[in-house]
VOGU-3710 file (C-alpha; in Angstrom, 3 decimals, decimal comma):
1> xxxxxxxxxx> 40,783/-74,885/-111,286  43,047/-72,058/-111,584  45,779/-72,292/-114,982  48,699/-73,953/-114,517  52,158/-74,076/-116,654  53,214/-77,174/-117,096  56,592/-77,996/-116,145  59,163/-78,909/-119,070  61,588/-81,235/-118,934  64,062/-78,996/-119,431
11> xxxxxxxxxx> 63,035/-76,618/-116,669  65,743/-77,896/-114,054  68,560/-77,292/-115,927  67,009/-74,351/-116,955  66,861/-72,583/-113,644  70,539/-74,032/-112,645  71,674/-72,188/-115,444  70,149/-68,950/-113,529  71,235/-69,917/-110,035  74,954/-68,394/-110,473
21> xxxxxxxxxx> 73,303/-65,288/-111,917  70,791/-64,179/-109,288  72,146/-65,737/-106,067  72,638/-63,129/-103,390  70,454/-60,730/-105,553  67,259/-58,823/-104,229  64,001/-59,148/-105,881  61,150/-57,094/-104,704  57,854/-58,719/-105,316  54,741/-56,303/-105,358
31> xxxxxxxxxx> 51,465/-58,825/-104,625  48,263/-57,511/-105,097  45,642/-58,373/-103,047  43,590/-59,890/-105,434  46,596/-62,518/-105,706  46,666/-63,056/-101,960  42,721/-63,806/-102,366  42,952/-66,428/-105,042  42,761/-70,032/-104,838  46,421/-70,526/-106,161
41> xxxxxxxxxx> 48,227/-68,201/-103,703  48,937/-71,529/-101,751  51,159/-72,074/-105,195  52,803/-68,699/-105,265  53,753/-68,825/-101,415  55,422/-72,298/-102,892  57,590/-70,582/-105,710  58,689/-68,096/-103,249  60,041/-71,006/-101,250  62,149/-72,008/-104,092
51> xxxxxxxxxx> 63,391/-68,171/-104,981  63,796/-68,099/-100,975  66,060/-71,800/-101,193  68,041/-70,359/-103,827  69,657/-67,633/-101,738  67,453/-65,305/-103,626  66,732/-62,455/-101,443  62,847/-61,399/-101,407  61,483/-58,073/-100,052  57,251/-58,352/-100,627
61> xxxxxxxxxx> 54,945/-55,542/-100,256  51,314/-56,268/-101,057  48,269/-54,737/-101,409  44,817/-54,377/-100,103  42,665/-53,295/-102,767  40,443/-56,545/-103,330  40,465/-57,341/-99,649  39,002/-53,435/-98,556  36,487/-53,798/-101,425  35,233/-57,228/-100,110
71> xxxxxxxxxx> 34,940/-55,534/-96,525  33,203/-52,369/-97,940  30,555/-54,566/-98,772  30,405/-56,813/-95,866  30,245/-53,622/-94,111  27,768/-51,925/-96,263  30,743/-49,255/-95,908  31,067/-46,670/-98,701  35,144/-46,152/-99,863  36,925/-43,005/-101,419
81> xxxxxxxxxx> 39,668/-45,014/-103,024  40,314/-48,814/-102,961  43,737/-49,241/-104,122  45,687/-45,857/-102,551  45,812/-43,841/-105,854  43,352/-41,452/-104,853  41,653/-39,826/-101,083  41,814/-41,658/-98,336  38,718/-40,919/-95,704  39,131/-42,415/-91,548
91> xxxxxxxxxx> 36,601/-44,948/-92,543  38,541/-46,072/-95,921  41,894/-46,104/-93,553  40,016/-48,035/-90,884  38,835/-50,511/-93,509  42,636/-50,584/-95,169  43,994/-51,610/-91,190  41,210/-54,545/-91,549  42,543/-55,591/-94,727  45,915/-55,047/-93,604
101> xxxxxxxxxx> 45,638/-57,465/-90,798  44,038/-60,609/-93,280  47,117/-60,190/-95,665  49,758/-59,951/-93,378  47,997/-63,266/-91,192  47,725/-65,080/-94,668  51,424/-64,184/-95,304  53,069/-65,067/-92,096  51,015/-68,121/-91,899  52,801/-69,572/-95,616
111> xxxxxxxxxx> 55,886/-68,053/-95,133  56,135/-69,822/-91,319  54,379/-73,525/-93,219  57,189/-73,354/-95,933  60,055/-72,407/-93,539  60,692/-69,289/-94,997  61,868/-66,776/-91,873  59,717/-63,532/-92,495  59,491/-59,769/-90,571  56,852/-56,796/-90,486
121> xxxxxxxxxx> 59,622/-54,291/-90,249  58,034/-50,374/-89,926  61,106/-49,465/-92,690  58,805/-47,520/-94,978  57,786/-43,954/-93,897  55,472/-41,668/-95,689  53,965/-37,979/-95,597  51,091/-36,638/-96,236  49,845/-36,114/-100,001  48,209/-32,978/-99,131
131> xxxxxxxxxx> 46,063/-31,616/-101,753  46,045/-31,740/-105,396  44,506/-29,784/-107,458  42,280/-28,535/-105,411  41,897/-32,217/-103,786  42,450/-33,364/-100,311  43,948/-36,372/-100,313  42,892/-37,000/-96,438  45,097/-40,117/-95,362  46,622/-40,746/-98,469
141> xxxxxxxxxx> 50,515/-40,201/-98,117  53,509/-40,791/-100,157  56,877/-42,345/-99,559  59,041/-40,073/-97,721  61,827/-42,281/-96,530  63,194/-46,104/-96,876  65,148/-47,160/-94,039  67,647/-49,613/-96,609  70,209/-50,573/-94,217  67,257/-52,172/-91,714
151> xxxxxxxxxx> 65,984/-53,960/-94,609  69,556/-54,768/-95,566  70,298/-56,589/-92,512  67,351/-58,519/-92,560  67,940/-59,432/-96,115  71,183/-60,455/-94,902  69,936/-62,351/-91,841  68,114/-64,920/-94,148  64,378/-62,809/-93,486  61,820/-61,758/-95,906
161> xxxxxxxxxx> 60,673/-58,380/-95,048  56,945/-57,832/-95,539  55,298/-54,355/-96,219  52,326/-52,976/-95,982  51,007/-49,631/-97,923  49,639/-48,549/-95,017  52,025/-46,563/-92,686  53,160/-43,748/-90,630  54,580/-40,385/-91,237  57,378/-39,588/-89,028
171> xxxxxxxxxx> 54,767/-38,283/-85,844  53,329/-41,926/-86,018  50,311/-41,013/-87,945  49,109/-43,968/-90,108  48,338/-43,068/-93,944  47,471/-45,218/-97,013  49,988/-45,409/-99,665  49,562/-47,244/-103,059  51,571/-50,587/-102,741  53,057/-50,374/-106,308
181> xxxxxxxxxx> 54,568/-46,964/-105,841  55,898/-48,109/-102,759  57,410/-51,191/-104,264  59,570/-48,469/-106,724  60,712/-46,745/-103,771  61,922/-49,958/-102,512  63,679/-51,471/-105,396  65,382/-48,145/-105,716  67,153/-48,230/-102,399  67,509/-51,386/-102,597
191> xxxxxxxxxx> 69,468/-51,559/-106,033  67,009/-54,361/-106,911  68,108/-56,810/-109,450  64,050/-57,071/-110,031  61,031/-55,540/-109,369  58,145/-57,948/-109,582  54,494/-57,089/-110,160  51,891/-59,503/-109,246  48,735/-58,712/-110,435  45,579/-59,924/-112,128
201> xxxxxxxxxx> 46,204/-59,182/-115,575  48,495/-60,768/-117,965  50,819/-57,913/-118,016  51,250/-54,503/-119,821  48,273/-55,251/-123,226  48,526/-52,326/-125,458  46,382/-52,243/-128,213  44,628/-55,558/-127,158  48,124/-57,072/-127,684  50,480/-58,372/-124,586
211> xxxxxxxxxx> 53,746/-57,090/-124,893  56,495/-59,605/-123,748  59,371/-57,667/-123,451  59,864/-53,650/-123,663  62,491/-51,385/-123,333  62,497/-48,605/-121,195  62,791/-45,702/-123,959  59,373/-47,183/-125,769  57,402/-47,390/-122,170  57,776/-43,481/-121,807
221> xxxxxxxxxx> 55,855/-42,838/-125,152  53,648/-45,354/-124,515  52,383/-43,963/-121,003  52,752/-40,561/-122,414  50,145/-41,428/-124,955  45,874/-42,047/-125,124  44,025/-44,431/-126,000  46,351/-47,413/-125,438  43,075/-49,745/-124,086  45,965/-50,453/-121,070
231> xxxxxxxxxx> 43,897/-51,405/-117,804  44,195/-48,156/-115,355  45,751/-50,526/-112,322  47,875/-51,995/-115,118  49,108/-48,389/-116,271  49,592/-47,867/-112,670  52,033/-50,249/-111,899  53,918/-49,305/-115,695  54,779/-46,026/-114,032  56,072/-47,260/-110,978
241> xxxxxxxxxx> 58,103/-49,583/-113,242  59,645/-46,005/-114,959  60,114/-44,607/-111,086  62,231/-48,014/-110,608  64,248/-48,696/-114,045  64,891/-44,615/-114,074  66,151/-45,124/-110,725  68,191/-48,023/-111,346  66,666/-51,325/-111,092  67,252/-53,199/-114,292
251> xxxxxxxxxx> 64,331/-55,224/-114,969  60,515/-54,968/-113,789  57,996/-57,655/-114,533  54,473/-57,520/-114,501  52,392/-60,858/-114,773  49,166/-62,392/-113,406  50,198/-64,053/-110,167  47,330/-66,380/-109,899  48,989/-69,047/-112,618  50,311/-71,574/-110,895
261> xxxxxxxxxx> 54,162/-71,792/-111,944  54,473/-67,892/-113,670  56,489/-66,685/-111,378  59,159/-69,388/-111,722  58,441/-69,468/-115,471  58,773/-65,763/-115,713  61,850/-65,666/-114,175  63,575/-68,559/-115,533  62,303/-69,209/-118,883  63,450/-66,868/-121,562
271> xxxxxxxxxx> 60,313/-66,320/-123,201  58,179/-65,751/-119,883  54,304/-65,263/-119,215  54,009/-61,623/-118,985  56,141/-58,189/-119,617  59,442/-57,794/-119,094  60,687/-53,835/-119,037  64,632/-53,612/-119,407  67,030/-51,023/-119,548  70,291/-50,486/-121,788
281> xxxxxxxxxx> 69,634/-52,440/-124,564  73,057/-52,711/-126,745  74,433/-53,824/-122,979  72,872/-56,980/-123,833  74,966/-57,800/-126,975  78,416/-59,781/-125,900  80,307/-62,322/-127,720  79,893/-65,900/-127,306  82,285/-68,314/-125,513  82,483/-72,051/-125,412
291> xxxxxxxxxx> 80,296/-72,553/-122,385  77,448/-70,930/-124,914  77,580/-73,433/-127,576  74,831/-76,056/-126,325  72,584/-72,769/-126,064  73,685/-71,220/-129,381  72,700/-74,817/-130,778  69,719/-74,950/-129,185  68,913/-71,269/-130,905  69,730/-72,195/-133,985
301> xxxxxxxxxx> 68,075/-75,269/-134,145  64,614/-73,205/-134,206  65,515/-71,749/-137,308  66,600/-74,999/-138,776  63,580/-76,226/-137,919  61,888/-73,754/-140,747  64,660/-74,142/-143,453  65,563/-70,546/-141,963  69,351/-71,474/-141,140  71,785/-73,889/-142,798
311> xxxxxxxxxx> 71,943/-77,003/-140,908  74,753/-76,740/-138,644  76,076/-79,586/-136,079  77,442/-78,682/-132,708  81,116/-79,848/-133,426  81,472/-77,272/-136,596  79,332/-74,816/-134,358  82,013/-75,250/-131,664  84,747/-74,769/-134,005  83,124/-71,284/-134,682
321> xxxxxxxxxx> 82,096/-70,335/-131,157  84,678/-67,162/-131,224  82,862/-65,545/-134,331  79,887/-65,532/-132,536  77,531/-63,036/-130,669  74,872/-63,113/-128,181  71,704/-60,954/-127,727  70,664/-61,558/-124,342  67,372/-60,586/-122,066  67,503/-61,016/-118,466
331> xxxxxxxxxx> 70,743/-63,493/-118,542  68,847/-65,780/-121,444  69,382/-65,964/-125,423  67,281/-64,436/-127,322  69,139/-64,390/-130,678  72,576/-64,698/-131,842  74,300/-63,868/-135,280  78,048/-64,907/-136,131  80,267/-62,533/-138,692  82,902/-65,143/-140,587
341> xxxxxxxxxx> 86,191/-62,980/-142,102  86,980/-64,287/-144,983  90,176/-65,231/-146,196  90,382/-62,186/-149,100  90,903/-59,944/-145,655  88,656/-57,532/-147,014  85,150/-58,831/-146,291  83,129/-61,151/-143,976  80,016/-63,558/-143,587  77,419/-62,682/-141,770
351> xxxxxxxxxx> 75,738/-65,733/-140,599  73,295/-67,658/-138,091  71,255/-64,681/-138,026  68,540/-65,630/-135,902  66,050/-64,195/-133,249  63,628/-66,243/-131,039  60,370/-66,439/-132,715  58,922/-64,802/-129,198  61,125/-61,759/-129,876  60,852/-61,234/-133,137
361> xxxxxxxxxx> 59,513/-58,160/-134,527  61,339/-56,183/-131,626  64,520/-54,533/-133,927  66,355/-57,011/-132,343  68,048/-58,563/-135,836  68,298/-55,081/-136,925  70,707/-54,293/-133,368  72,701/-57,382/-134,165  73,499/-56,780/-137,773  74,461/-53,057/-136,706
371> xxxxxxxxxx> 77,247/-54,967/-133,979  78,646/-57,037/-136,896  79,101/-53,820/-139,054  80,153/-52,156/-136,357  82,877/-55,222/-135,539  83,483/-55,723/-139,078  84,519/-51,793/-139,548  87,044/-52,110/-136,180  88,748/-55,456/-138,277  89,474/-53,217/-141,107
381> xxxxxxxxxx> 86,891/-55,151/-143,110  85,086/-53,328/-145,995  82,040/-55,527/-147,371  79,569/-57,948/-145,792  77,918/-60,910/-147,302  75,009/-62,749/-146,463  73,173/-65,968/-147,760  69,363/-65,788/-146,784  66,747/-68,431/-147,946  63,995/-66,386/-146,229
391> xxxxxxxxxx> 65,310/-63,093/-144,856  66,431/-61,302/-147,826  63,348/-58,721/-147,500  65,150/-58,192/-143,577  68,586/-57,619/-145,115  67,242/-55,460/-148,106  64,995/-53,076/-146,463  65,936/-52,721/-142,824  69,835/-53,188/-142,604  70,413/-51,650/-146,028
401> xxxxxxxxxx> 71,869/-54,961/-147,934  71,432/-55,425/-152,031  71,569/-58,726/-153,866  74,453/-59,821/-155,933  75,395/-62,342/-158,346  77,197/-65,820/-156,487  80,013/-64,915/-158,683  80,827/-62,241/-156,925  81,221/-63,839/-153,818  84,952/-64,577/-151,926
411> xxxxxxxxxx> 86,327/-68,087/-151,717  85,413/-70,602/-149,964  82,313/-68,917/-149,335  81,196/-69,458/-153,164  82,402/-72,547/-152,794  79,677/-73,661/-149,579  77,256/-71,537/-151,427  77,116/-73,988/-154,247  77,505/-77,176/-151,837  75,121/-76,245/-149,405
421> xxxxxxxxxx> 72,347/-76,600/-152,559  69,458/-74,568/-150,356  69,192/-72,034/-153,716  70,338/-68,986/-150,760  70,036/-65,509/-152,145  72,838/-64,064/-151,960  72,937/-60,176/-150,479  76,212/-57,718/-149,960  76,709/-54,054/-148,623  79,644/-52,101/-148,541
431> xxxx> 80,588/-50,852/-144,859  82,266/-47,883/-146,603  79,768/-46,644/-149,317  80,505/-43,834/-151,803
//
């Protein structure tokens, strides 16, 4: 039986909470073939209903690869290249048609059972790759051209357009493209909100450890480097992630497609099952309002949990909702920090200091402390104070804090660090040192 995530009982309100956000928006969902093969597609073609009910616009392109290495053998036909990275012989083309032709049936036969209203528009064109390096690439071709306003009015039409990787230059002459490259080209004219990658792995492993969530500016390194241990089809699909976030599309996801439920738990839980690549980090930092306060509480409450934060209650939260600020990924909190003036008018609090124990480790607490000194310089405000039971080593030695004597501190903040009785160390730094 194929792994399933189990649905919480907060998952509803969850994904309401994302409805406002992504309705209208265009997601373009790359599907290997290996997916489309597996005994939970039936699942998958289910949670594309529900993106589909949610006036979520879907463009998918999939992929052949598993499907013309099944054939190959049926066949006893050798290939060149299975998955449109490399040459492309007549009799690998012939075998990618084959393949073709079982995806698309499978497709149009889920999409028509779940109501979903689908198209095999001919909106991709390539050219020829030519030869590299000395290497004829046969009928292997590139994207030349996306015909966006045909997909457009489909989009708008209530259709899912499907697309293939193999298609025709502009004299009708079919090629083989690789579906994940072709996916980029599509988000891109698009102005995708998302580019999804369905694949077999778990998502982008570096180092024998999956990486959740990653900005753009460490992927570059990353692919620049050797001797990651990242999967080659897995690499593959991180640089057609760049091609897309470089080119504008905010977010790109890569995550095995045959769990039944991660694509609906990728998108709408915060913490997700695979990677997450986002652009324009500090973008994500805002200040809180009062429709954030149940989700501030519900933050907070993790580090409660651990003795991390002082126990706060939602009406004294509420009463502080304006000193807050958010860290968000993909529309969801991730951490939050608040930065209390105090009443000397010379220095402030900086409190609730907390990042989601699946993001943490990420610099995240280190880009929220830099806001509040940032915010704290703008109020004319010359010294921060913090009380840490646990983070002091964090405040010390990567945001530049020292400890101090209670004494020192600015009523009534002395004052609750005395009631409060949690033995808090108690850490200052000057926003204007000498």
């Amino acid at each position: 039986m194929e792994p399933e995530i189990p649905l919480k009982a907060t998952a509803l309100r969850g994904i309401l909470k994302y409805v406002p956000l992504f309705r209208g928006e265009t997601f373009v969902i790359a599907v290997d073939g290996s997916v489309v093969a597996d005994a939970g597609f039936r699942s998958l073609l289910t949670d594309l209903a529900v993106l589909h009910s949610l006036n979520i616009r879907l463009v998918l392109v999939h992929g052949v690869g598993q499907q013309i290495r099944t054939l190959s053998t049926e066949r006893d036909l050798p290939i060149t290249d299975a998955y449109g990275d490399g040459p492309t012989d007549e009799a690998t083309l012939q075998l990618a048609l084959d393949a073709g032709g079982q995806v698309l049936a499978a497709l149009q036969a889920g999409f028509t059972e779940r109501g979903i209203p689908c198209a095999l528009p001919n909106a991709v064109r390539l050219t020829e790759r030519g030869i590299i390096r000395g290497t004829d690439y046969q009928r292997s071709g590139r994207v030349e051209k996306v015909e966006g306003a045909l997909l457009s009015q489909l989009l708008a039409a209530g259709t899912t357009p499907i697309l293939s990787p193999v298609a025709a230059d502009r004299s009708g002459r079919l090629l083989r493209a690789n579906a994940d490259e072709v996916a980029a080209a599509v988000a891109t004219k698009l102005g995708a909100s998302k580019l999804i990658f369905l694949t077999s792995h778990t998502g982008l492993v570096v180092h024998g450890e999956r990486l959740t969530n990653l900005p753009v500016d460490q992927l570059e390194p990353l692919l620049a480097g050797e001797a990651t241990g990242m999967e080659p089809q897995v690499q593959g699909k991180a640089r057609a992630a760049l091609v897309a976030l470089r080119g504008g599309t905010p977010r790109v996801h890569i995550l095995d497609g045959r769990v039944r439920g991660g694509l609906l738990t990728e998108i709408f839980d915060k913490v997700g099952l695979g990677t997450m690549i986002h652009s324009n980090d500090y973008e994500q930092i805002r200040p809180a309002g009062p429709a954030d306060a149940e989700a501030i509480l519900q933050l907070v409450r993790e580090g409660m949990r651990g003795d991390a934060l002082r126990a706060r209650g939602a009406e004294e939260l509420a009463g502080e909702i304006a000193d807050y600020f958010l860290y968000e990924i993909d529309g969801g909190l991730v951490a939050c920090a608040a930065l209390h003036p105090q009443a000397d008018g010379r220095s402030a609090e900086l409190a609730s200091v907390f990042v989601h124990p699946s993001y943490q480790g990420r610099g995240i607490g280190s880009r929220l402390v830099g806001f509040a000194e940032k915010r704290a310089s703008e109020l004319g405000l010359d010294r921060l104070y913090a009380l840490s039971t646990q983070s002091s080593p964090f405040f010390r030695e990567a945001c530049g804090f020292t400890e101090t004597d209670a004494a020192t501190l600015p009523e009534p903040l002395r004052g609750l660090h005395a009631t409060a009785c949690r033995g808090s160390r108690v850490l200052t730094k000057s926003l204007f040192p000498s």
